[in-house]
N, C-alpha and C positions, 0 to 999 in steps of 0.2 A: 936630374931625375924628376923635381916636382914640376918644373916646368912643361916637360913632355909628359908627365902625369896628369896635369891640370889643364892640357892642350885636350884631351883626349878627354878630360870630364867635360867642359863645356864643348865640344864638337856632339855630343849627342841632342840637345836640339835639332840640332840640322841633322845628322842622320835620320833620324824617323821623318823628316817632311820629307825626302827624295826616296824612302829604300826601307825594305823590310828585312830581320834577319832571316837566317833559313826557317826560325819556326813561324815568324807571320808569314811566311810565302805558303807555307802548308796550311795554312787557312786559309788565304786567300783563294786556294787551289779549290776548295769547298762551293764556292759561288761558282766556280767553271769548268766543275763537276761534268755535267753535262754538254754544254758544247765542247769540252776536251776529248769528251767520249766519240764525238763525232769525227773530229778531228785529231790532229798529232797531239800529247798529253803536253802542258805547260810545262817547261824546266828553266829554270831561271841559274845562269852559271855568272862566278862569282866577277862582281868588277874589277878589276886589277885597272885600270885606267881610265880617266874621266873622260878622254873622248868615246866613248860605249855608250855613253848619254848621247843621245841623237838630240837632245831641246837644250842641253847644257853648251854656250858660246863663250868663247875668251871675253868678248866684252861685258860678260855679268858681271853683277859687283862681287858676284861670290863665286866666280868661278875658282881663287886661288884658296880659299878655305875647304871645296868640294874636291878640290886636288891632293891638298893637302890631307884631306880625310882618304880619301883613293886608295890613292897611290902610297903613301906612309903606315896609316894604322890597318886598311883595311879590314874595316867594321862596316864596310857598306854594300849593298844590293840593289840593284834598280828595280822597275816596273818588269811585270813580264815583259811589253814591249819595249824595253831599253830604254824607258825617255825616263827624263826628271820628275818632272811637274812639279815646277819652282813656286807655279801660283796657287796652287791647288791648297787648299784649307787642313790644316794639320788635327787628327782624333787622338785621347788620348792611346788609346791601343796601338796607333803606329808610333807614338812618342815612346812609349813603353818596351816597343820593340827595338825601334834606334837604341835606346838607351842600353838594353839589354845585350845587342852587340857590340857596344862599346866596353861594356862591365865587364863583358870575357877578355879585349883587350887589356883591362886595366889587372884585370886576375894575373896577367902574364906578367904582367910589369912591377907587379906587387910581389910576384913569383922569384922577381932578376936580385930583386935589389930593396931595399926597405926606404919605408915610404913616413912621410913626417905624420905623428897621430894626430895632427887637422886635420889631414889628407882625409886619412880614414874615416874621420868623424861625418866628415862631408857628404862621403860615399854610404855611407849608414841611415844617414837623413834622406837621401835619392831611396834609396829603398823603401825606406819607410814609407814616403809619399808613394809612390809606386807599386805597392806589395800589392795591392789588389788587382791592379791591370794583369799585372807579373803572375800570379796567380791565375788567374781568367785565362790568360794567353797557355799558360804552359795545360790547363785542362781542356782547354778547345785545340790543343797539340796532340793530344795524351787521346782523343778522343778521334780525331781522326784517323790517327795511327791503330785502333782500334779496329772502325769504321775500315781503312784499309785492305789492312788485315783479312777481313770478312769476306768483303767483296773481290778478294785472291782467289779466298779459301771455296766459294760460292760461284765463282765464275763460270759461265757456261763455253766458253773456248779464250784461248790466247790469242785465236787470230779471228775468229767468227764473230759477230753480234746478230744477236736473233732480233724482228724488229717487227712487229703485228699492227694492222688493222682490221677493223668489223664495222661492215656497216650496215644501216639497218631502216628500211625506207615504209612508211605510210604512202600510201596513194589514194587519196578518198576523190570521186568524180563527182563535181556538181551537176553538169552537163555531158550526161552520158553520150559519149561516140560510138554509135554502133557498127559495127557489131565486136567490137577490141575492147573495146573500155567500158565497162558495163558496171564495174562493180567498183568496192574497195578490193584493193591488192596491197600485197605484202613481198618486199623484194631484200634479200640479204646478201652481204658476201663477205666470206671472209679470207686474209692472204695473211702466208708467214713467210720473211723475206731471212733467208740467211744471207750474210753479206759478209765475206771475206777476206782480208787484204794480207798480203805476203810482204809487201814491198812498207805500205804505207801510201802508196800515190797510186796504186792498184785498186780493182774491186772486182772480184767474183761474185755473182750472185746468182740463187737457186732460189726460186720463189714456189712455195703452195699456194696452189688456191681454189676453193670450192665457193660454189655460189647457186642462188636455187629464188627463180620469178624475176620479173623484169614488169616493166611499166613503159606503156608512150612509145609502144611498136612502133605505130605510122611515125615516130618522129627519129627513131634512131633511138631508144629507150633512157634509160637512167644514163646517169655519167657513171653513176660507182654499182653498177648493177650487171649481171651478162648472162643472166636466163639460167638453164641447166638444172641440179639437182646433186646435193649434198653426197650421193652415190660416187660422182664422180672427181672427186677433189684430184685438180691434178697438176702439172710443171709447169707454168705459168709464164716462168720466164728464166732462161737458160743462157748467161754470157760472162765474159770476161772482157772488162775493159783497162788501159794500161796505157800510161804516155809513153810515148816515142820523143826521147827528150826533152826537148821547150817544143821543139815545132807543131806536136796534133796528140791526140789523145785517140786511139786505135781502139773498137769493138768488136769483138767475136763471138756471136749470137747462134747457139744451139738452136732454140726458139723466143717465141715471145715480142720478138722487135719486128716493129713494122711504123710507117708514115712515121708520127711524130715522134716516136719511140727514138730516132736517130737524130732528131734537132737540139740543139743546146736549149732554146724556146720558142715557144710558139704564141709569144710577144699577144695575144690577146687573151688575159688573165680572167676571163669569166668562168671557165672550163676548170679553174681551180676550185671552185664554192659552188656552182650552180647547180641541181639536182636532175636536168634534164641536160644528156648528152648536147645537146645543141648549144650549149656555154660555149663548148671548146669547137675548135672550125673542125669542122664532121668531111671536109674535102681529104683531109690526111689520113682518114682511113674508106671516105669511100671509092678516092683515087687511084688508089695502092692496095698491097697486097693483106686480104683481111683474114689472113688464118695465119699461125705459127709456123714457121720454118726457119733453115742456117741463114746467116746473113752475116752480112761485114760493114763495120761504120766507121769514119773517120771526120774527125773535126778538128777544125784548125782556130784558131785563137789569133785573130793579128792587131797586137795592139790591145789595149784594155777593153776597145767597144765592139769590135768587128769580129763575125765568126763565122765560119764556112762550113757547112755540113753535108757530107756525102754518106748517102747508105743501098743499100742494095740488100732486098729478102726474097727468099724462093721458098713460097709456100709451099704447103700442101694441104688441100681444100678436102674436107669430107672426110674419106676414109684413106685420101694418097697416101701412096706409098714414097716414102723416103729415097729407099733406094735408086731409085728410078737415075738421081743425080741433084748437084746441086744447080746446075746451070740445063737441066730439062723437065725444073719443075712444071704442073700446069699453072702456078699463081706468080711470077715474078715480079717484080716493082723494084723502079727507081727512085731517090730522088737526092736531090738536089734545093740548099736554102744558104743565103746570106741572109744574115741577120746584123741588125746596127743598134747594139742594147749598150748604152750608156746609161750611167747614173745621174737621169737629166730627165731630162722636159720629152723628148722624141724617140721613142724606139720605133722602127723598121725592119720589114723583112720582105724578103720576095723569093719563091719556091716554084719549082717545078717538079712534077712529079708522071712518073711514064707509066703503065701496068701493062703487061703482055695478056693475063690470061682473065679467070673469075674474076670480076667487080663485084662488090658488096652488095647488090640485090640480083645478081646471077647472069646477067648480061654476058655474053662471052666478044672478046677481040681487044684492043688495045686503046686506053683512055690516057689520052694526055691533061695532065690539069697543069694550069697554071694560075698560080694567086699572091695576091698584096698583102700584106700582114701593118697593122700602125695600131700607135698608144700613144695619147698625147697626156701627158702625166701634171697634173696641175697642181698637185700638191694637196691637198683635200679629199681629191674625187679624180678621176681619168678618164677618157674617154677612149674605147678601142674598138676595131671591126677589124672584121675581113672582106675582100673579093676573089671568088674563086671562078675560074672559067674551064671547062671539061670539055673537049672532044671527044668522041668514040665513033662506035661504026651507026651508023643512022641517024645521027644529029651531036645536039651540045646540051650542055645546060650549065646555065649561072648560078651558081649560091654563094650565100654572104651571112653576116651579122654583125652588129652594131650595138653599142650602147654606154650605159653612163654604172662607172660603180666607184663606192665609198669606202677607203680603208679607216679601219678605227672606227666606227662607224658610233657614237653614243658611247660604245663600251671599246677599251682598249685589246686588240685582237680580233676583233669582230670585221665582217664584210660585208657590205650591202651593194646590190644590183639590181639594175631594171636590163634586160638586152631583148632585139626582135631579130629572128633569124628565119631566113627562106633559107631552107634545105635542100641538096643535092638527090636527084631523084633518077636521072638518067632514064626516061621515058618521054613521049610524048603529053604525057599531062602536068598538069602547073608543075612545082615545087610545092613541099609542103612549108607553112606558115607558122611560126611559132612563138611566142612573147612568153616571159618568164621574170617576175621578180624573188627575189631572193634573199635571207639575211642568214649569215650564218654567226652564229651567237657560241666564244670557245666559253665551256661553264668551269675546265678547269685544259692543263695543257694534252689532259688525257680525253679528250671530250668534248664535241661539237655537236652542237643543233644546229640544224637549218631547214627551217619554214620557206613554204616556195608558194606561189600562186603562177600557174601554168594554165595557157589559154592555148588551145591548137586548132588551126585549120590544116584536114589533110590531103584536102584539094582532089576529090577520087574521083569528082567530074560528074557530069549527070546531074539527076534531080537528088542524089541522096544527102545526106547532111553531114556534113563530114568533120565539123566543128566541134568541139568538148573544150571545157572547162574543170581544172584539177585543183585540190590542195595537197599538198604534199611534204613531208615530215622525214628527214633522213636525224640520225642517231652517227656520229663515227666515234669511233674508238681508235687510241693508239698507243701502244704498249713496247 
């Protein structure tokens, strides 16, 4: 009996350096709070066998003592991710905790049969050294279970998360473009995204959203702006998406989805931060179909880098009616994109995209685009562009964009960009011209600035002057 009593006192060093009891695992749950929310919740099920260690080898020197702890007393837990981390620096709070699951083994053993009063003397001194960690642990337990509790009792659905942004834009002209840009303007919009999952690997989502002023017409305006008037707050985005085994992940679009809306990415990352629509490549929605309607999307996954995306939307422009059909809308659009996004140096993509009827500045008949997507990722800073090429009926037109941006930028979270982009115009006069740099600065994870300096040429031909010079100040919020 002392012998396996005293096996199992000294095995609590080495339990806390591999494994937490179940109560430091509910702390630890505390730190991943959050991205648990987002994803499936952490649950950590008990080891019963040291092969479950995924970094634990027969040729460690301690593999037979981590076995013997296992598989015998079972006082031990791994990482969420099932590894050891044999090298990993031991605190005492996870010492306290090994410890802790050992002291319930030894309760049981002291429960079978009686035990020599060294024994116990021994076990009384670990305490004593211990009583504060022991203490701390068990009200940072006591506390979350609390905190649980609350957030049960408080919740706003079992299977919904409600999820909000607001954003809030300055437009001040240094270089007035007449006759559009004349003044300071003020452009807002706010969206509430309900987001549902049934399954777990599912998402339903019904999106609000009202928005009221817009900035940088001639260029295709805000990124996170889209004109209108707080009157009309309205469904924004209506679908259900849902894998189809391991092979594709299937979408079924009420409304809302169109061009880029069906790609996994669109691999030129300035259209994340930039304040002028012209960041992100403006071909995917001035190609395709640019009003809400049903659609259907499928993307397939091959391989960890490689991704196929098929979607199909059947507007309805103005005031269309719905019923008419889903396959006799007047706004149709195709497309089609391979994408080659590894966790590396080269992402790639190449897209094509077909539209039957309205084009984004009202042209009517069928434009085909086809475009290049690249990001050369250097680890500091990136470099990425696009080239897009358009057909339609009475000619073509190229647009592109190009440029250099910083992740991390001075401050951790932060993004800084310079990019130049000639825009998709689909008439006989130039493209218009546009440079923008940008820093977006997070002040907390609810909360971004970004400061923009925006120069445009809008190319309208003739003697008139069609150049402005902007600063520009968005606000986002996210809740």
């Amino acid at each position: 009996m002392s012998k396996l009593f005293w096996n199992a006192l000294l095995a609590a060093p080495v339990t806390a350096g591999l494994a937490f009891s179940g109560a430091a695992m509910a702390v630890t749950s505390v730190d991943t709070l959050e991205q648990a929310s987002a994803d499936a919740p952490v649950q950590l099920a008990q080891i019963t066998s040291v092969s479950q260690l995924s970094d634990v080898m027969p040729s460690d020197w301690a593999f037979q003592a981590l076995r013997n702890l296992v598989e015998t007393y079972g006082c031990i837990q791994g990482y969420p991710d099932g590894t050891f981390k044999g090298g990993r620096s031991l605190s005492r709070y996870e010492f306290a905790a090994g410890l802790n699951a050992c002291l319930d083994v030894m309760a049981v053993l002291i429960s079978q049969s009686a035990v020599n009063p060294d024994d116990i003397a021994a076990i009384r001194r670990l305490q004593e050294e211990y009583q504060a960690e022991l203490a701390t642990l068990r009200g940072r337990v006591d506390a979350l279970e609390a905190e649980t509790a609350t957030l049960r009792a408080q919740q706003f659905s079992t299977t919904t998360k409600l999820r909000g942004q607001a954003d809030m834009h300055l437009v001040i002209p240094f270089d007035k473009l007449e006759p559009t840009e004349t003044s300071t303007s003020v452009a807002t919009r706010a969206r509430l995204n309900f987001d549902t999952s049934l399954t777990g690997d599912d998402r339903l989502r019904i999106r609000l959203q009202g928005a009221q002023g817009n900035a940088l017409g001639d260029f295709g305006g805000l990124n996170n702006a889209s004109g209108g008037t707080y009157s009309a707050v309205r469904i924004d985005d209506f679908y259900y998406r849902f894998p189809l085994g391991s092979l594709a992940d299937i979408t079924l679009a009420a409304t809302g989805m169109s061009g880029d809306d069906w790609v996994t990415s669109t691999i030129v990352p300035f259209g994340d931060y930039s304040v002028a629509d012209a960041g992100g490549p403006q071909f995917y929605d001035f190609g395709g179909s640019t009003s809400g309607g049903a659609g259907v999307g499928v993307s397939f996954g091959l391989g960890s880098a490689l991704a196929i995306d098929l979607g199909y939307t059947a507007g309805y422009p103005g005031a269309g009616d719905p019923s008419v059909g889903v396959f006799a809308a007047a706004d149709q659009s195709y497309i089609g994109q391979i994408s080659f996004i590894p966790d590396g140096f080269l992402n790639v993509a190449a897209t094509y995209i077909h539209s039957d009827g309205v084009g984004a500045l009202g042209e009517t008949g069928a434009i085909d685009t086809f475009a290049g997507l690249l990001k050369l990722d250097f680890g500091s800073f990136f470099v990425a562009g696009h080239g897009a090429y358009s057909d339609y009926e009475g000619g073509n037109d190229f647009s592109w964009n190009a440029g250099v941006g910083f992740d991390d930028f001075l401050l951790e979270g932060s993004a800084a960009g310079i990019y130049a982009a000639g825009l998709p115009r689909y008439s006989d006069e130039a493209n218009p011209f546009l440079v923008e740099g940008y820093y977006s600065i997070p002040f907390s994870k609810y909360l971004s600035v970004t400061p923009a300096i925006i120069y445009g040429d809008a190319k309208f031909g003739g003697d008139d002057d069609s150049t402005g010079l902007w600063g520009a100040l968005r606000a986002t919020f996210t809740f």
